[in-house]
C-alpha positions in Angstrom: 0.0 0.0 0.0 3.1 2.5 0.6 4.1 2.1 -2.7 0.9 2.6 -4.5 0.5 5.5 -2.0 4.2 6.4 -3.3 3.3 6.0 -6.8 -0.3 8.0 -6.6 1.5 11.2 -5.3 3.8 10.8 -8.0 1.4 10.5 -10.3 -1.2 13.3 -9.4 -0.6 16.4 -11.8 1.3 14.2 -14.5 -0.5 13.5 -17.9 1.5 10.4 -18.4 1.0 8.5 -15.7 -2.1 6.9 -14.3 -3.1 7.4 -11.1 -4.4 4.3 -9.1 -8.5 3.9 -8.1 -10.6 1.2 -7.5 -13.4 -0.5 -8.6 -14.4 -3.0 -5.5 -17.0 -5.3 -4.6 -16.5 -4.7 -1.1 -18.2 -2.2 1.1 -18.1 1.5 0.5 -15.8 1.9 3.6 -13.3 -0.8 2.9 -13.0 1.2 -0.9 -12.8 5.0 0.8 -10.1 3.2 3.6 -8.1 1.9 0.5 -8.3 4.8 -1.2 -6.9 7.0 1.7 -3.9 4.8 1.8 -3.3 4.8 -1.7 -3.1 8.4 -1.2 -5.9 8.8 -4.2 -6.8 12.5 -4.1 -8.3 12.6 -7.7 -9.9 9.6 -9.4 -13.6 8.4 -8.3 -13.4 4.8 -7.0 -16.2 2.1 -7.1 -17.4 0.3 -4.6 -19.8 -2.5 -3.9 -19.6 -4.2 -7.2 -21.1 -0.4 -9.3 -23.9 0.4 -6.0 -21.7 3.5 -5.0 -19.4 5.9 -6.7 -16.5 7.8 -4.0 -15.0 10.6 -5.0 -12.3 11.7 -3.5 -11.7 14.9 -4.7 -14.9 16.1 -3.6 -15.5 14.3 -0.7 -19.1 12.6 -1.5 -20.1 9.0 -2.9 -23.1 8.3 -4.6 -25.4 5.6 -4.9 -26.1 4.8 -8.7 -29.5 6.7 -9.3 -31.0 3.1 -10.8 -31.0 1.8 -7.5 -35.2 2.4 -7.0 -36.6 2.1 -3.4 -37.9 -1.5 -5.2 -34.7 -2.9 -5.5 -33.8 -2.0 -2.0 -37.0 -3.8 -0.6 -35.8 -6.8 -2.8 -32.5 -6.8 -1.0 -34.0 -7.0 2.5 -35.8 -9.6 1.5 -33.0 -11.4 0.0 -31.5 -10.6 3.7 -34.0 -11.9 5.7 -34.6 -15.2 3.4 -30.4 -15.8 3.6 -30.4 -15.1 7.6 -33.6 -17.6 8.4 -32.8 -20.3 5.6 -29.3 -20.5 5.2 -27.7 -19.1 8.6 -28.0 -21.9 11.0 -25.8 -24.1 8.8 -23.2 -21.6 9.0 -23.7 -18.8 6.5 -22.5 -15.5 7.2 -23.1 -12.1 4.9 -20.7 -9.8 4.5 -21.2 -6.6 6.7 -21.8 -2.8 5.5 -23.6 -3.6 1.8 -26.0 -1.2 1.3 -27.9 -2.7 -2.0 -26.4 -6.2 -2.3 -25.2 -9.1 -0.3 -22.2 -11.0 -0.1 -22.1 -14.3 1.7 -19.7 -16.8 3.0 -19.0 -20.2 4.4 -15.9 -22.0 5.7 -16.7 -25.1 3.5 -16.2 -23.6 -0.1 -17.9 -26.3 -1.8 -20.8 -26.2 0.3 -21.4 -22.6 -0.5 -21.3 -23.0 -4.0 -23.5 -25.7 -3.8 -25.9 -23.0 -3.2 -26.3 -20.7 -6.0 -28.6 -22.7 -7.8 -31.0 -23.0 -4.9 -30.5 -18.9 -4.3 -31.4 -18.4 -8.0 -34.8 -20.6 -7.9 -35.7 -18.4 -4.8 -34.8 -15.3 -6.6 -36.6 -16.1 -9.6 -39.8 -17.4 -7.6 -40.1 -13.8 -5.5 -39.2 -11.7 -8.2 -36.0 -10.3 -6.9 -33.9 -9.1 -9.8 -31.1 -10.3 -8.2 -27.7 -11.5 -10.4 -25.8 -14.6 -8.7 -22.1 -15.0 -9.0 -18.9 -16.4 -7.6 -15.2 -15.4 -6.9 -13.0 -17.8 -5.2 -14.8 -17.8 -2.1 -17.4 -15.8 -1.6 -21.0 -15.8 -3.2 -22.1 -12.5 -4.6 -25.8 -11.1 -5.1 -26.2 -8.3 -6.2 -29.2 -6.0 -8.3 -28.8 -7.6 -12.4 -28.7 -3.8 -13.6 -25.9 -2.7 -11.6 -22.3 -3.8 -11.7 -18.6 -2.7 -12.3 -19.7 -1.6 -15.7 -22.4 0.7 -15.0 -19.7 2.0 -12.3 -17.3 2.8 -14.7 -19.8 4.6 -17.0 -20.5 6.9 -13.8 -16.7 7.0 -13.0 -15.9 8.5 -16.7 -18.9 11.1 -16.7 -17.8 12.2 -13.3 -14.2 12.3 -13.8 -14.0 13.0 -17.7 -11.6 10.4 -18.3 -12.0 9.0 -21.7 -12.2 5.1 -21.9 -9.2 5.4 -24.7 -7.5 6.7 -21.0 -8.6 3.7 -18.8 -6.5 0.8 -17.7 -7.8 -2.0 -15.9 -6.3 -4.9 -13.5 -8.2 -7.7 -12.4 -8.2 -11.4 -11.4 -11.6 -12.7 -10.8 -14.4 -13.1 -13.6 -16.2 -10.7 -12.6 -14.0 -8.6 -13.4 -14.5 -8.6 -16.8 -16.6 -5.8 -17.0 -13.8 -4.2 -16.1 -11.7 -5.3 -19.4 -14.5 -4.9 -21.6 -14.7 -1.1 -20.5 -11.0 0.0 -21.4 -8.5 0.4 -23.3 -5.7 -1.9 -21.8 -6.4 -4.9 -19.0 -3.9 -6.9 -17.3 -4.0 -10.2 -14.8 -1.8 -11.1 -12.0 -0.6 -14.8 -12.5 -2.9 -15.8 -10.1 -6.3 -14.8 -12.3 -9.0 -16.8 -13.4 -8.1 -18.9 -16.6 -10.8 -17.3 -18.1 -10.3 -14.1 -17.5 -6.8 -13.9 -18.4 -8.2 -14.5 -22.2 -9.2 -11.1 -22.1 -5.9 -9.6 -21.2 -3.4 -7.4 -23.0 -0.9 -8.4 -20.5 -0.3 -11.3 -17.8 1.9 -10.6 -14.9 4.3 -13.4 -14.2 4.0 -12.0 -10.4 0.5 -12.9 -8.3 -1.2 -10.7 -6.3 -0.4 -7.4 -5.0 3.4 -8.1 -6.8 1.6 -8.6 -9.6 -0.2 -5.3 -9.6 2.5 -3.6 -8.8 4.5 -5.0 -11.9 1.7 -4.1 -14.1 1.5 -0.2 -12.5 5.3 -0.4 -13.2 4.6 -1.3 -16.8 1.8 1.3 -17.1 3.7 4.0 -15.9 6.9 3.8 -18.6 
């Protein structure tokens, strides 16, 4: 984190060299924490999978205006189905979402098991609800919101041009991420899937990884 703090600062007031945000399916305060660190002053970062937008420059975050008073009463419900049904065998959600849920379980392949049983109760109460998976952790979250439509919001806030965009990413959902700009790259540790998508494939994993492809982006 010092060195992406190190490169950000270095980075602010330069045409040539990106400056490091966030797009996150983790809770809006994990993403404005992160983004404090990384010393990211400028560059709106996304949070909870496209629900909010942080800018840092100003101050504010925003929820995405498509998120209707409907969809919120869809989510509780979600909630309250997942804390009844599925908590006593262990189930936890993931704290601080505002209009999705995240949930986990200790046994991974019991957890996945789930999804198609979450999807028939989705489908059966009308929740417009879109189920996915990273390595351990089940998403839900609203079908017409994602990192996509956050990156839309990010470009009309910021003015960024997607032609100015680079992206990193490991996980499949992240490739709305690489179909939004101009250059995506993968630390060795991605999805198989998703490193079809990139421009570049770190030979590093994880935050190494990232900071060999900020390395690259910044010559």
């Amino acid at each position: 984190m010092a060195r992406l703090a190190e490169h950000n600062r270095a980075a602010i007031g330069r045409e040539n060299v990106p400056i490091v945000a966030l797009a996150s399916g983790r809770p809006f305060p994990f993403v404005e924490c992160l983004c404090r660190l990384m010393a990211n002053t400028r560059v709106p970062c996304i949070a909870e999978n496209g629900v909010w937008l942080y800018d840092p420059a100003q101050g504010d975050f925003i929820i995405d205006p498509g998120v209707s008073a409907a969809d919120l009463d869809a989510v509780d419900a979600l909630t309250h189905w997942i804390r009844s049904e599925l908590g006593p065998t262990g189930v936890v959600m993931q704290p601080g979402k505002a209009a999705s849920v995240s949930i986990f379980h200790p046994d991974t392949t019991y957890l996945m098991s789930l999804m198609p049983r979450i999807e028939r109760q989705c489908a059966t109460n009308g929740w417009p609800i879109r189920v996915s998976r990273t390595v351990r952790w089940v998403n839900l979250d609203l079908r017409h919101i994602s990192k996509a439509t956050g990156i839309a919001r990010l470009i009309e806030r910021s003015g960024i041009p997607k032609e100015r965009l680079a992206g990193i990413g490991d996980s499949l959902s992240d490739l709305a991420i690489a179909e939004r700009v101009a250059y995506f790259a993968c630390p060795r540790n991605a999805d198989d899937k998703l490193k079809t998508h990139a421009q570049y494939i770190s030979p590093l994993e994880e935050i190494q990884g990232v900071l060999d492809i900020v390395a690259r982006l910044s010559t």
